[in-house]
C-alpha positions as CSV (number, residue, x, y, z in Angstrom):
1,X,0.9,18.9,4.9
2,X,1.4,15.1,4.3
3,X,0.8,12.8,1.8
4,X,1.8,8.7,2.4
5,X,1.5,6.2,-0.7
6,X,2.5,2.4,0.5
7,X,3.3,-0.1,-1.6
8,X,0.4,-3.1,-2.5
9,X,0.9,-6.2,0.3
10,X,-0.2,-9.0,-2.2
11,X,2.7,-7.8,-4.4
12,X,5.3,-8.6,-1.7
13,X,3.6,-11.6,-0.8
14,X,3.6,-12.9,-4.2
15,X,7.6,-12.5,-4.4
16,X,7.9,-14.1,-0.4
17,X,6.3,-16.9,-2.3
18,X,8.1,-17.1,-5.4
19,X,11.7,-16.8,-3.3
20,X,10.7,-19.3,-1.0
21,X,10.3,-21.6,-3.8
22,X,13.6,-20.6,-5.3
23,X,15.3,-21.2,-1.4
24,X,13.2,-24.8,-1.8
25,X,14.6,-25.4,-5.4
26,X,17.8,-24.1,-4.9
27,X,18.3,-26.8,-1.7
28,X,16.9,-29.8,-3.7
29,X,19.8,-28.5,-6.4
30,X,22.0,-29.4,-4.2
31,X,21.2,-32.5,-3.1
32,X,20.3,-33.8,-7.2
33,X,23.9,-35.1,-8.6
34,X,25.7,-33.4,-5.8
35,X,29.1,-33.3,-7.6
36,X,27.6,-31.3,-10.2
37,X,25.1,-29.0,-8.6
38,X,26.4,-28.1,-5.3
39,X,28.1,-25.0,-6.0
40,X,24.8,-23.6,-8.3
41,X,22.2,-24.9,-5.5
42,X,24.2,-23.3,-2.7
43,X,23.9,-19.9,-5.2
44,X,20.5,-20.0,-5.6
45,X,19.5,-20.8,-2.1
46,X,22.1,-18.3,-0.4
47,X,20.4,-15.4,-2.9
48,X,16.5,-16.6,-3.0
49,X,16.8,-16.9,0.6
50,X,18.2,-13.8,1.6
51,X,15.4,-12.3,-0.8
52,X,13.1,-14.5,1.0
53,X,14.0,-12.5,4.2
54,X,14.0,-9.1,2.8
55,X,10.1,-9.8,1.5
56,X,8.8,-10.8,4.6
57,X,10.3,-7.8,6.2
58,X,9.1,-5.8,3.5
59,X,5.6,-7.6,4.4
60,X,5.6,-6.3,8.4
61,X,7.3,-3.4,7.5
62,X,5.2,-1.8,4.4
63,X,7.5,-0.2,2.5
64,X,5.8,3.5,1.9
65,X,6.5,6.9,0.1
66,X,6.0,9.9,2.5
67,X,5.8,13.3,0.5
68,X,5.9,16.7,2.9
69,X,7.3,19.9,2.7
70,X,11.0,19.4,3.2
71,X,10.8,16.3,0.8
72,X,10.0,13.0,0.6
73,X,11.3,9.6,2.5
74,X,10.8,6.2,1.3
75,X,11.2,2.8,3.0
76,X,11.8,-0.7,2.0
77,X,12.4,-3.5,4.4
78,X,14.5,-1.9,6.8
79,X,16.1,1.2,4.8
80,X,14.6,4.5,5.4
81,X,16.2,7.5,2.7
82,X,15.3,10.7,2.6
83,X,15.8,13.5,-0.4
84,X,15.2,17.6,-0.1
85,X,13.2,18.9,-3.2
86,X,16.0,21.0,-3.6
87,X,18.2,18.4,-4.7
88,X,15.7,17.2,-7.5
89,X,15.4,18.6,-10.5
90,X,12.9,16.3,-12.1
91,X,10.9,12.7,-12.1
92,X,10.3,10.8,-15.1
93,X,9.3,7.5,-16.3
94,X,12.3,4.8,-16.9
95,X,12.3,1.5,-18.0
96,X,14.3,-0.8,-16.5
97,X,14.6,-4.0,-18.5
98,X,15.6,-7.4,-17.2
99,X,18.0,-10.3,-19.3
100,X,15.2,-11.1,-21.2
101,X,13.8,-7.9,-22.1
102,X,10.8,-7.6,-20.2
103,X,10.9,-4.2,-18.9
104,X,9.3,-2.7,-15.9
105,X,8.4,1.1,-15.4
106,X,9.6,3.1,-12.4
107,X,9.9,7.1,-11.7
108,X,13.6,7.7,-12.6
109,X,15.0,10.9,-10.3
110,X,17.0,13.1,-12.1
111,X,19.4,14.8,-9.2
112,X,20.0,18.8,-9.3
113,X,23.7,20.2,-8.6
114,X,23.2,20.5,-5.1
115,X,23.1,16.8,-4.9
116,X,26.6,15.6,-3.0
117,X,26.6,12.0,-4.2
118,X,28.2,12.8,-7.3
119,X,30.3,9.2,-7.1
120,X,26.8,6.9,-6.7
121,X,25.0,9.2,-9.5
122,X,27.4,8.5,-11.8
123,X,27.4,4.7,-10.7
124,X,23.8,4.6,-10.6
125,X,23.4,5.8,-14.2
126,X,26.2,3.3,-15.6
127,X,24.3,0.7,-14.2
128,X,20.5,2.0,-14.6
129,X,20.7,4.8,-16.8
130,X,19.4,7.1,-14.1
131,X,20.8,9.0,-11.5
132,X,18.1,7.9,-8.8
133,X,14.6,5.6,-8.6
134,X,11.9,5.2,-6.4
135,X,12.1,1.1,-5.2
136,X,8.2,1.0,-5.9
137,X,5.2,2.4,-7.4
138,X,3.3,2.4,-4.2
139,X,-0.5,1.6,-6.1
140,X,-0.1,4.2,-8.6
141,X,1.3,3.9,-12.1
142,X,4.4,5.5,-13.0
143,X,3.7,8.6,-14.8
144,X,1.2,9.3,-12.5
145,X,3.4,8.9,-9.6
146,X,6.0,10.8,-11.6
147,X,3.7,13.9,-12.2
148,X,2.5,13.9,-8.1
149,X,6.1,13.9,-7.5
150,X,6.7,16.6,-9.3
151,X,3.6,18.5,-8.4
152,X,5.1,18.6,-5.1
153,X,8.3,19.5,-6.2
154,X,7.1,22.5,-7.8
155,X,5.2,23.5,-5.2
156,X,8.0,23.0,-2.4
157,X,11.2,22.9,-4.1
């Protein structure tokens, strides 16, 4: 048994776009009172384009979620991960909130004991306030996703 959720193409597309323009802006920076700018134009095209790169693999490469048994895998760009149910002990709705305030809702993954990463769960929740995320929410919104997830958990952890 095998479910597969993958994440909405225009979505991807949309932030190709929009980092493209930030690469485009960031090279003009540079080249607009060059004393001043250059160091902030080389910044924002070094990072907009290297997020440029990671969309349009994300954009030939779907990124997907792939629930089964054992556990489930997700992928993004070029990174495949995978997690047993057994080292889940639940998935919940988190907000993760940028400088402005605008927040964005994601299933949060609470890790159980038998979880070795101790060192990057610890991290991850300093930084995010949870233990673990899934990157997307592949069409579905979060606390739907969140209850699949732990439909499947239940059944197969």
């Amino acid at each position: 048994m095998e479910e597969i959720y993958k994440s909405k193409k225009l979505k991807m597309i949309g932030l190709f776009i929009f980092s493209v323009l930030l690469t485009i802006g960031g090279i003009f920076t540079m080249f607009t009172n060059f004393s001043v700018n250059l160091i902030p134009g080389i910044v924002i095209t070094i990072v907009f384009g290297f997020s440029s790169i990671f969309f349009f693999i994300a954009i030939i490469k779907s990124p997907y979620l792939k629930l089964n048994e054992k556990g489930f895998e997700f992928k993004i760009a070029l990174r495949k991960s995978f997690v047993n149910w057994k080292d889940v002990e639940i998935f919940y709705v988190t907000t993760i909130y940028s400088q402005y305030g605008v927040g964005s809702k994601f299933v949060g993954i609470k890790f159980s004991d038998s979880y070795k990463h101790e060192i990057v769960r610890n991290i991850a929740r300093a930084i995010g306030g949870s233990e673990g995320m899934l990157p997307d929410n592949y069409g579905k919104k979060p606390k739907e996703l969140a209850n699949i997830m732990n439909s499947w958990k239940k059944r197969f952890g």
